[in-house]
C-alpha positions as CSV (number, residue, x, y, z in Angstrom):
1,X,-27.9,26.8,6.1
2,X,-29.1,28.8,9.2
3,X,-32.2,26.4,9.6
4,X,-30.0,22.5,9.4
5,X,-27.6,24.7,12.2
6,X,-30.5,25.5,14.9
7,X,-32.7,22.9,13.6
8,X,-32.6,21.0,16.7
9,X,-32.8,23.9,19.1
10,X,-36.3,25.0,17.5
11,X,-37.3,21.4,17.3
12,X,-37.1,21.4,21.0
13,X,-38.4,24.8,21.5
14,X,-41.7,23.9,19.5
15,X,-41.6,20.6,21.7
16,X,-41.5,22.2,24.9
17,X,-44.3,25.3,24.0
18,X,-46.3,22.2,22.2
19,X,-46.1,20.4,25.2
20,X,-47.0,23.2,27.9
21,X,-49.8,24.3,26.2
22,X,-51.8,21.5,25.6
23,X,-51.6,20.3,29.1
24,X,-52.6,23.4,30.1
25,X,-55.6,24.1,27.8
26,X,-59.1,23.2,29.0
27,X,-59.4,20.6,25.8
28,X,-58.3,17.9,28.0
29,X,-59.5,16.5,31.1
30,X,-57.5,16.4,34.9
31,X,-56.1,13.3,34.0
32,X,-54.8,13.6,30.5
33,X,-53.8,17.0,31.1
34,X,-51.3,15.0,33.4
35,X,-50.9,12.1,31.4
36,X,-49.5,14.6,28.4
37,X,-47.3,16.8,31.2
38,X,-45.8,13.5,32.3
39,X,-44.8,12.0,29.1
40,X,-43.8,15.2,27.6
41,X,-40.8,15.3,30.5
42,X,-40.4,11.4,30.2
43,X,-40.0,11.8,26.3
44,X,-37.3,15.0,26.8
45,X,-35.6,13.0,29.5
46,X,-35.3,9.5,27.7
47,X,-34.8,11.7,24.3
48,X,-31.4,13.8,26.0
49,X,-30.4,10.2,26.9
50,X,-30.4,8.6,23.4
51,X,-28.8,12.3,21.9
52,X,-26.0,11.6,24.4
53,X,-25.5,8.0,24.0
54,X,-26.0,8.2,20.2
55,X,-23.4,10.7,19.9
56,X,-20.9,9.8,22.1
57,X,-19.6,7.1,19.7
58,X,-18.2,9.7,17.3
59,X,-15.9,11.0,19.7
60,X,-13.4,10.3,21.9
61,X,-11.8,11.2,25.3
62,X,-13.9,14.2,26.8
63,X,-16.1,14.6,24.3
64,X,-17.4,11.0,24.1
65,X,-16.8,10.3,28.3
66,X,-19.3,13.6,29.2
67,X,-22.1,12.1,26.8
68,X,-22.1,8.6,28.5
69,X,-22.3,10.4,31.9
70,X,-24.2,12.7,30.8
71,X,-26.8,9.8,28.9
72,X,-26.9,7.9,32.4
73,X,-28.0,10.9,34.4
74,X,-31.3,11.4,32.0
75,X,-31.5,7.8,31.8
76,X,-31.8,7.7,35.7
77,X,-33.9,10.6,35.7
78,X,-36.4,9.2,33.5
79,X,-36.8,6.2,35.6
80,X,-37.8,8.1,38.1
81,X,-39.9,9.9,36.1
82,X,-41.8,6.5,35.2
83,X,-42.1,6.1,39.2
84,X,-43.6,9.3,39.6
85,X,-46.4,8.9,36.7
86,X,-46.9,5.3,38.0
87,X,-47.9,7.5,41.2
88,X,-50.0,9.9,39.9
89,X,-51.9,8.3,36.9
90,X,-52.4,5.1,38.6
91,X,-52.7,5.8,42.6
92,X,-53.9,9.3,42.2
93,X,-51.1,10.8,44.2
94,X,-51.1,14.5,43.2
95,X,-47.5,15.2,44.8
96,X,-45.4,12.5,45.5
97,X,-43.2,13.2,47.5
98,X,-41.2,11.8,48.7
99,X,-41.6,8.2,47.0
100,X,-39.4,6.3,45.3
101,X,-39.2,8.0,42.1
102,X,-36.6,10.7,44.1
103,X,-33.9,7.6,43.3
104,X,-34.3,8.2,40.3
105,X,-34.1,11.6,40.1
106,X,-31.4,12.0,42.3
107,X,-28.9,10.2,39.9
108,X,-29.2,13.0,37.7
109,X,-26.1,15.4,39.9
110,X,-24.5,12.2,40.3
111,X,-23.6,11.6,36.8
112,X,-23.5,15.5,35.9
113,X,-20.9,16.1,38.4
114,X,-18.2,13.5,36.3
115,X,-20.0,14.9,33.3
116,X,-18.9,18.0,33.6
117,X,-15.0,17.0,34.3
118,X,-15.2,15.1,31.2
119,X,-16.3,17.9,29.2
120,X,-13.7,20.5,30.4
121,X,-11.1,19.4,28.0
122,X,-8.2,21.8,29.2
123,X,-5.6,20.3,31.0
124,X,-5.6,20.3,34.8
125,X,-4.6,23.4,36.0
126,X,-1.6,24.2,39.0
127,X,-2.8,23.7,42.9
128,X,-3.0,27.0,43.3
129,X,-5.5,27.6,40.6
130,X,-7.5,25.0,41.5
131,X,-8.0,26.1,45.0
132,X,-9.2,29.8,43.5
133,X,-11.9,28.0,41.3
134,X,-12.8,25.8,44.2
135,X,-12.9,29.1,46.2
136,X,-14.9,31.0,43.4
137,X,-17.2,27.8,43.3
138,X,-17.8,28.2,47.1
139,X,-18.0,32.0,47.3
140,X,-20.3,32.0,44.2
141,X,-22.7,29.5,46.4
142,X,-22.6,30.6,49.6
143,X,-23.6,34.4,48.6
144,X,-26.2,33.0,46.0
145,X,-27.3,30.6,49.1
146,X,-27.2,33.8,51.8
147,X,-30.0,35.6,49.0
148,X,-32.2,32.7,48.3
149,X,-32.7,32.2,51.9
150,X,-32.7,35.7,53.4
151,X,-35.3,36.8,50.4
152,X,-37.5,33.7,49.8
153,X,-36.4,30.7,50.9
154,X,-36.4,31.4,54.7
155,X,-40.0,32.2,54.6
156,X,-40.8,29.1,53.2
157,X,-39.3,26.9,55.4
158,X,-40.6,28.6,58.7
159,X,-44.0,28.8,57.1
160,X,-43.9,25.5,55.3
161,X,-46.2,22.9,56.4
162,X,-44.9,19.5,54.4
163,X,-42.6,17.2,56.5
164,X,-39.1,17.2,57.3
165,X,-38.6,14.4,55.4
166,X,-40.8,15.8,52.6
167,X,-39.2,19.1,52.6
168,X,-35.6,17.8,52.9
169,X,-36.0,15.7,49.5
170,X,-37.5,18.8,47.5
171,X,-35.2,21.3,48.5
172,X,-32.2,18.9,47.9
173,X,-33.3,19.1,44.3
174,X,-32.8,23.3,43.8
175,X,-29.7,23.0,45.9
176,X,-27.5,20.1,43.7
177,X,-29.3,21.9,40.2
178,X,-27.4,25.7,42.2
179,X,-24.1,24.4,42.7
180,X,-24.1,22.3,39.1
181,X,-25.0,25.8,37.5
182,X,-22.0,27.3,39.8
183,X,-20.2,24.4,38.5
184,X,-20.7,25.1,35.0
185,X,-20.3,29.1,35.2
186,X,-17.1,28.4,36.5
187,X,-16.1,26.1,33.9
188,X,-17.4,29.0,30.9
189,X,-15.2,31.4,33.0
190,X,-11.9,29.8,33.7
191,X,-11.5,26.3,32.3
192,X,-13.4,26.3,29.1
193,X,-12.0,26.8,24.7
194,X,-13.7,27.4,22.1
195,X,-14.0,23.8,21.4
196,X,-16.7,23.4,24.5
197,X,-17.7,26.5,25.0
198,X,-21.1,26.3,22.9
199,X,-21.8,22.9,24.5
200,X,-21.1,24.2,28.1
201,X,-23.5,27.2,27.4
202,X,-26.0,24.8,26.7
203,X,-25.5,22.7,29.5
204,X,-25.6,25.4,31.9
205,X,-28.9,26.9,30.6
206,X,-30.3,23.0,30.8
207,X,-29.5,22.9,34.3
208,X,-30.8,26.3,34.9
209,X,-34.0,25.2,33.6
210,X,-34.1,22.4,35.5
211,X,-33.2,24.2,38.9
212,X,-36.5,26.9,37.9
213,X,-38.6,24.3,38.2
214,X,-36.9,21.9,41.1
215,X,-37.5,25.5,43.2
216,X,-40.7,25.3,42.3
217,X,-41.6,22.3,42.9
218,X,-39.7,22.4,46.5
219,X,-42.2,25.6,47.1
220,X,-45.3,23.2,46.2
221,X,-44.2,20.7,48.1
222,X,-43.3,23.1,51.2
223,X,-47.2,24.9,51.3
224,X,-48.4,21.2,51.5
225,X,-49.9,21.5,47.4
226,X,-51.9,18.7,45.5
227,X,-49.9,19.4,42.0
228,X,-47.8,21.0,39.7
229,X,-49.6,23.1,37.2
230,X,-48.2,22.2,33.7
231,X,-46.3,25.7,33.0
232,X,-44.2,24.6,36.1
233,X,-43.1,21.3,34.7
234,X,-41.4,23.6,31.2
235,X,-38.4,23.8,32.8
236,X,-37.9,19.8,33.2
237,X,-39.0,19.9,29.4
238,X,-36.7,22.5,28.2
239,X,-33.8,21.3,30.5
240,X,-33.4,18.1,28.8
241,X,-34.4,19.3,25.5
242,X,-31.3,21.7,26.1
243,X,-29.0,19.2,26.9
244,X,-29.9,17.0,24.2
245,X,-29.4,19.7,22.0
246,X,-25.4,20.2,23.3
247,X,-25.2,16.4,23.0
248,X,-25.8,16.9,18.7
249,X,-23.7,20.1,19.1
250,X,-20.3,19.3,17.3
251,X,-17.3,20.7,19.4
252,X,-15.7,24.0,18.1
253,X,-12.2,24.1,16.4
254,X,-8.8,24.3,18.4
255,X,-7.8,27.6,18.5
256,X,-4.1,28.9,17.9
257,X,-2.1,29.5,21.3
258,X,-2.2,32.8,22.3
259,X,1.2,34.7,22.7
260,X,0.3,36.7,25.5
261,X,-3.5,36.1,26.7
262,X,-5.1,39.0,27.6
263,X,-6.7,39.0,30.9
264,X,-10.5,38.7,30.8
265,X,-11.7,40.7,33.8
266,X,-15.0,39.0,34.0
267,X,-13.4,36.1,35.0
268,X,-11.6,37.5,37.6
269,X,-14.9,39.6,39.0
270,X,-17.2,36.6,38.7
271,X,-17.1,35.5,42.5
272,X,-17.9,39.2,43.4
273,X,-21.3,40.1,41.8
274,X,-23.4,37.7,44.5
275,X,-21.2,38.8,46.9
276,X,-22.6,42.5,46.2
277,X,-25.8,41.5,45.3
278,X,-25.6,39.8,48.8
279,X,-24.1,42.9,51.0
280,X,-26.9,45.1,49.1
281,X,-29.5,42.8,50.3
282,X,-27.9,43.0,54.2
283,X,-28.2,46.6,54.1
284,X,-31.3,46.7,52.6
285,X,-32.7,44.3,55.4
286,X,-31.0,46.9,57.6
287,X,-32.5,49.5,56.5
288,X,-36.1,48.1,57.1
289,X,-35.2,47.2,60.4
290,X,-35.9,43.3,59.6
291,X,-35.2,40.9,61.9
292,X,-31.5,39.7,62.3
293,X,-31.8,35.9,60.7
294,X,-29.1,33.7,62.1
295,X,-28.9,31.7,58.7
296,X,-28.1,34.5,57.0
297,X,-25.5,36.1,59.4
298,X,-24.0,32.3,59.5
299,X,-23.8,32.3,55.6
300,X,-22.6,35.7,55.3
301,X,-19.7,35.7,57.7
302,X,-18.8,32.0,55.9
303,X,-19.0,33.9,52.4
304,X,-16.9,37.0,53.7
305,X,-14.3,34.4,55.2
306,X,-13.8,32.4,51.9
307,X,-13.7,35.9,50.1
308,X,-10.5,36.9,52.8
309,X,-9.2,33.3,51.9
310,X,-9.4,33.5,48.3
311,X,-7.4,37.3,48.2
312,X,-4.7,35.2,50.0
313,X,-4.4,32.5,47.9
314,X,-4.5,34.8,44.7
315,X,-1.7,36.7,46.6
316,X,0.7,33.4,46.4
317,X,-0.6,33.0,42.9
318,X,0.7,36.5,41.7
319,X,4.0,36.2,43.9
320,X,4.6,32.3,42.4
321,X,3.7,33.9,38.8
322,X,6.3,36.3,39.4
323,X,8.8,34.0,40.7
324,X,8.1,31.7,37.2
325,X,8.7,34.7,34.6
326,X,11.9,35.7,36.9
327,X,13.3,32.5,36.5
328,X,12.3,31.8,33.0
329,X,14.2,35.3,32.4
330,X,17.6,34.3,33.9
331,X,16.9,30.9,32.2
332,X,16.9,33.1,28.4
333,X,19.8,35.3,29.4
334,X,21.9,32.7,30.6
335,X,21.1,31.1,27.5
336,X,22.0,34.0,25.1
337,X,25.5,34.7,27.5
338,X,26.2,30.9,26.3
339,X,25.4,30.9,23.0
340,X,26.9,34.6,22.7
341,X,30.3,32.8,24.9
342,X,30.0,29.7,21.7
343,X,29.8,32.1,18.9
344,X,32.6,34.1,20.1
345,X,35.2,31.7,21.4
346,X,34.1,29.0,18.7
347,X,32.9,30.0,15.3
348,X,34.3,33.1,15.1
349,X,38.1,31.9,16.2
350,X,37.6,29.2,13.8
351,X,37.1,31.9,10.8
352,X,39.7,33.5,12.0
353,X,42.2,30.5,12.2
354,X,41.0,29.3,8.8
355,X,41.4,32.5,7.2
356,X,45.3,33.0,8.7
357,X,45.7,29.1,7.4
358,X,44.5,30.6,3.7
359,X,46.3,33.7,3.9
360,X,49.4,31.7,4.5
361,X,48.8,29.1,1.4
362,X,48.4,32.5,-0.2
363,X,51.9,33.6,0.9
364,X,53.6,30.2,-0.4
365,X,51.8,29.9,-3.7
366,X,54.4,30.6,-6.6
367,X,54.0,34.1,-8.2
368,X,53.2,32.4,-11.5
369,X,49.5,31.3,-10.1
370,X,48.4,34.7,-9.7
371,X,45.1,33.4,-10.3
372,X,44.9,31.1,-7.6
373,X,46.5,33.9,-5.4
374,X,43.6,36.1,-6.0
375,X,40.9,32.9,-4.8
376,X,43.0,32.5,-1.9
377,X,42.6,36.7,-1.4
378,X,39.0,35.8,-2.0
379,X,38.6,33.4,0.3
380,X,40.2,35.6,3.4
381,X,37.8,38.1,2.5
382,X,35.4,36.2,2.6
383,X,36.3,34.5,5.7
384,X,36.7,37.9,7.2
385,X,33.7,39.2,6.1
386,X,32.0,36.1,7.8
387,X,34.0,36.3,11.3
388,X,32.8,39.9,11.2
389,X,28.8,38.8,11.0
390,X,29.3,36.3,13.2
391,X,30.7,38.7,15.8
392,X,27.6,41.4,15.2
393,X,25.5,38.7,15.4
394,X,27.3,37.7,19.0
395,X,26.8,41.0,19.9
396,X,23.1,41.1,18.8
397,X,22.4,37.8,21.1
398,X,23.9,39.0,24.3
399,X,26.8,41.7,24.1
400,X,29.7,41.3,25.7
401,X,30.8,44.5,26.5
402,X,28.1,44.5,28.9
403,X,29.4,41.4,30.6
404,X,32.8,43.1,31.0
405,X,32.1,46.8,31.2
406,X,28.9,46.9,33.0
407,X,26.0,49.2,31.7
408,X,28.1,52.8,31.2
409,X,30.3,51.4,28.1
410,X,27.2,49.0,26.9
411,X,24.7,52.2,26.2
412,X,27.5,54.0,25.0
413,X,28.2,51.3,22.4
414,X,24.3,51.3,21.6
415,X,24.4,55.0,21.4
416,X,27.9,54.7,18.5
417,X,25.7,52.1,16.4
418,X,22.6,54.0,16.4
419,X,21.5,54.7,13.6
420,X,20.3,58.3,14.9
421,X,22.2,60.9,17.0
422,X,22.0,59.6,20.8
423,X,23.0,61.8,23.8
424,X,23.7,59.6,26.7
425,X,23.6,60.4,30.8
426,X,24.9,57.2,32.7
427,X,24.7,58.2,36.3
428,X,25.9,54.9,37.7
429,X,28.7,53.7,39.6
430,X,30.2,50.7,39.7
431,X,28.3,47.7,38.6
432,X,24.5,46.8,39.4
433,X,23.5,43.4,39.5
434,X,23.5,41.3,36.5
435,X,19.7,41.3,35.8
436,X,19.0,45.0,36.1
437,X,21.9,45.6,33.5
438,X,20.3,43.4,31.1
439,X,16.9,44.5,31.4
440,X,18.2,48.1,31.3
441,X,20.4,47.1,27.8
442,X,17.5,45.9,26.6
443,X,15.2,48.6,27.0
444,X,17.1,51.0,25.6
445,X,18.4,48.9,22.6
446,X,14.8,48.1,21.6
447,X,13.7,51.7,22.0
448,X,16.8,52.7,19.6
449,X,15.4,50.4,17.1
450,X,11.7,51.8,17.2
451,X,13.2,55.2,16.8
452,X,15.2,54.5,13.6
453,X,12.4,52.7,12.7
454,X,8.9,53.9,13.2
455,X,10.3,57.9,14.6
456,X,11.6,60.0,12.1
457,X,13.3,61.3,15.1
458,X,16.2,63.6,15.1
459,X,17.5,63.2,18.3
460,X,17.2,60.6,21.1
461,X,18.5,60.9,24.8
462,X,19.3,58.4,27.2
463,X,19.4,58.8,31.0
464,X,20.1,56.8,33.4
465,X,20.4,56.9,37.2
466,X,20.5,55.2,40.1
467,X,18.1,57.0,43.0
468,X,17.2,55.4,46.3
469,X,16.3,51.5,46.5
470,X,16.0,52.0,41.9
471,X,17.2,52.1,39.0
472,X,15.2,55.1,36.7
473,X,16.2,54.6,32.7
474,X,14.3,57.5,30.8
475,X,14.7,57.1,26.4
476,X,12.9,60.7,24.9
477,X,13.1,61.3,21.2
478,X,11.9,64.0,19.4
479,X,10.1,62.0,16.6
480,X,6.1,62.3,15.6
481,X,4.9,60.1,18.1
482,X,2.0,57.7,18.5
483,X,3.4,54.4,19.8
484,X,1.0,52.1,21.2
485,X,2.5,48.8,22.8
486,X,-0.5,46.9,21.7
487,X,0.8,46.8,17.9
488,X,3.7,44.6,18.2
489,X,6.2,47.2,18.4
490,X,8.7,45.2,20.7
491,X,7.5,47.1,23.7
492,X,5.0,44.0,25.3
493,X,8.4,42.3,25.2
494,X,10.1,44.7,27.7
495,X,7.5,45.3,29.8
496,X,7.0,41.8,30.5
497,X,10.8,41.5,31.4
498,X,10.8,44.7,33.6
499,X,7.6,43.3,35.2
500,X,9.4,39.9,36.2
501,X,12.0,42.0,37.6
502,X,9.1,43.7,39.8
503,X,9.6,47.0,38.1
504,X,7.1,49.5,35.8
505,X,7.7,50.4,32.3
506,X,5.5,54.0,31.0
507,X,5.2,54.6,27.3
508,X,4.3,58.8,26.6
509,X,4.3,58.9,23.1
510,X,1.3,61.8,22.1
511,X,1.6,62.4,18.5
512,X,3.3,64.9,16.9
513,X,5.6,65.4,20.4
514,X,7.5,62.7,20.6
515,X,8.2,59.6,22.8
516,X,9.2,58.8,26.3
517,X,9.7,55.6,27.6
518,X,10.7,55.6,31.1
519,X,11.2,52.3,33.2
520,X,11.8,51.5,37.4
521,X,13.6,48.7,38.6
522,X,14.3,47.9,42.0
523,X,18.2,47.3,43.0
524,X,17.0,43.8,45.0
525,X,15.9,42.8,41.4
């Protein structure tokens, strides 16, 4: 089973070594050595065409849209590929460049770039998070830029002696192979599912490969060289043979929606590693005493002005995020207060009036049908019993003691229906705004129901106060302890209300001491 599933990644691998090393053995002459070299990238090219194109039929929307992109950009790149043997097999050209075979070549980012929006199957994200990726995107290259040329590709180009034509064509190849690489990072890191995940992996390693050798081959061409060994040319190989292989590669399952993602702090830290990687190499260079280079001041001061911009725009993200779990809050509680508002002044006065129309058929049946004077009893009860669990449950959806009474004779009525002993502090006066005395009710009532629950507490108490610009709620039991938010117990709930309401809920619970839950809420809530 483990050999049909990687089948075609060692097929390629054994392709690519078989490839390298026998144009780089001594058993053939100059010119087959470079015959084999050639075809072996023109066969991997043309062959991650025909895997994409063959493929894309069995799909649909992104899946089959990146494999026709995708199959046009090798199939460009192999033309030129065919261009570039024609000049060094039949004129004798050892480095072409530049020639017309570049065309060719340079259709590969062309149709990579839509490639790669195809395969990104989630849906388009807000403005805002756009811009951060953008930003990330930009941050990502700029620092990544800012190292190549202040360690290795400064050098080269003072000390280069191709062209400027020549030298501008080969290092265009390196630079559109970087930023696809960015662009496919990025994708892995904030836009990609389990359903592309595997084939984005293998995309970005395909371009990676192909970016080793494009620096290369921009470094031959920039010392004025005659060639490029064989070993050089294993990244074009392995490139396409790599993409090929994500062509066959069948997209994952859907995964289930997540209730409450967690938040994958490599995601968010991404954009930062060049960046460090690029202050370490300033000071570095300042602590040899090199040379100030004006590229890489330029780049740098670019970098750190993108990095200022993207902390702002990630500040309006949180605040808008914010803003959206505020509302959708007041959106749920004005929800419960009307369906508490329908159960209370609709089904419940309809039991009732039903059960005062029965007990008056009751009163007017003839004393010889006792028995259907019982049923009638029956039916009262029963109507009765019913008005009653309708008016818990009208209670239980959004209590309307706290619309009325505020949050003093709310708790207290929590405190009467708990099912343990409750000692209650309300140091409030008057009425708070409508918000904080939900979220406070809410609190408290959950953290009642994990005590009679999971506690085995004797004792809870309940204090509430108002203190300078907050509202401070503190629930202590004397129970065993050991509450942990993460399994389910209700309190993810409440901290995610308190948070929209820009306060902080603490949990304490150390086992075998209890637990205290103690939560802030600001009065401009």
């Amino acid at each position: 089973m483990w050999f049909c599933r990687f089948r075609p990644g060692l097929v390629a691998a054994v392709s690519v070594a078989a490839v390298v090393g026998l144009a780089g053995s001594e058993l053939l002459g100059p010119w087959w050595s470079v015959l084999v070299d050639d075809a072996g990238q023109l066969v991997a090219a043309a062959g991650a065409a025909v895997a994409c194109w063959a493929t894309a039929g069995r799909y649909r929307g992104g899946q089959r849209w990146w494999r026709v992109w995708m199959g046009a950009g090798a199939a460009g790149w192999a033309a030129g590929q065919v261009i570039w043997s024609w000049y060094q097999l039949v004129r004798g050209v050892g480095l072409p460049a530049p020639s017309l075979a570049d065309a060719g070549y340079l259709t590969l980012p062309v149709f990579v770039i839509p490639a790669l929006a195809a395969v990104s199957d989630r849906s388009p994200p807000g403005v805002t998070r756009r811009a951060v990726t953008v930003l990330d995107g930009l941050i990502i290259v700029g620092a990544l830029f800012a190292l190549s040329w202040g360690t290795v590709l400064g050098s080269v180009v003072r000390h280069g002696s191709a062209g400027p034509l020549a030298f501008a064509v080969a290092i265009a190849y390196p630079i559109s192979d970087l930023l696809l690489t960015v662009i496919v990072v990025m994708l892995i890191a904030v836009a990609s599912s389990p359903v592309n995940r595997r084939q984005l992996v293998l995309l970005g390693c395909g371009l990676f490969a192909l970016s080793l050798s494009d620096s290369v081959f921009a470094y031959r061409v920039s010392i004025g060289a005659d060639g490029m060994p064989p070993a050089t040319d294993a990244g074009f190989i392995a490139g396409f043979a790599l993409i090929a292989v994500a062509a066959l590669t069948p997209p994952g399952e859907t995964p289930e929606p997540a209730v409450r993602p967690e938040v994958h702090w490599g995601h968010l830290l991404l954009p930062y590693v060049p960046v460090l990687a690029m202050g370490a190499m300033l000071v570095v260079r300042c602590a040899l005493d090199v040379a100030p280079d004006p590229v890489v001041g330029i780049a740098a001061t670019l970098v750190i002005g993108l990095v200022v911009i993207r902390q702002a725009v990630a500040l309006v993200q949180g605040a808008n995020l914010v803003a959206s779990r505020a509302r959708l809050l007041l959106a749920t509680d004005l929800a419960r207060r009307r369906l508490e508002r329908d159960l209370h002044d609709g089904v419940q006065q309809r039991l009732i009036s039903l059960a005062l129309d029965v007990r008056r058929a009751e009163a007017d049946a003839p004393p010889e049908l006792d028995g259907l004077r019982r049923q009638l009893a029956d039916i009262v009860d029963g109507l009765n019993a019913t008005a009653e669990e309708v008016r818990e449950l009208s209670r239980g959806v959004h209590p309307a003691i706290l619309t009325d009474g505020g949050l003093r004779p709310a708790l207290r009525a929590l405190a009467r229906r708990s099912a343990v002993p409750v000692d209650v502090d309300v140091r409030v006066e008057g009425r708070l705004p409508e918000s904080l005395e939900v979220a406070a009710y809410y609190v408290v009532a959950e953290a009642l129901t994990n005590v009679a629950k999971h506690a085995d507490a004797t004792l809870v108490t309940v204090s509430t106060e108002v203190r300078g610009p907050g509202l401070y709620l503190t629930v202590t039991d004397d129970g065993h302890g050991g509450a942990d938010p993460r399994r389910g117990t209700g309190l993810t709930g409440l901290r995610d209300r308190v948070e929209a309401l820009g306060g902080t809920l603490a949990v304490d619970s150390c086992p075998g001491v209890g637990t205290r839950l103690h939560a802030e809420l600001p009065l401009t809530a």
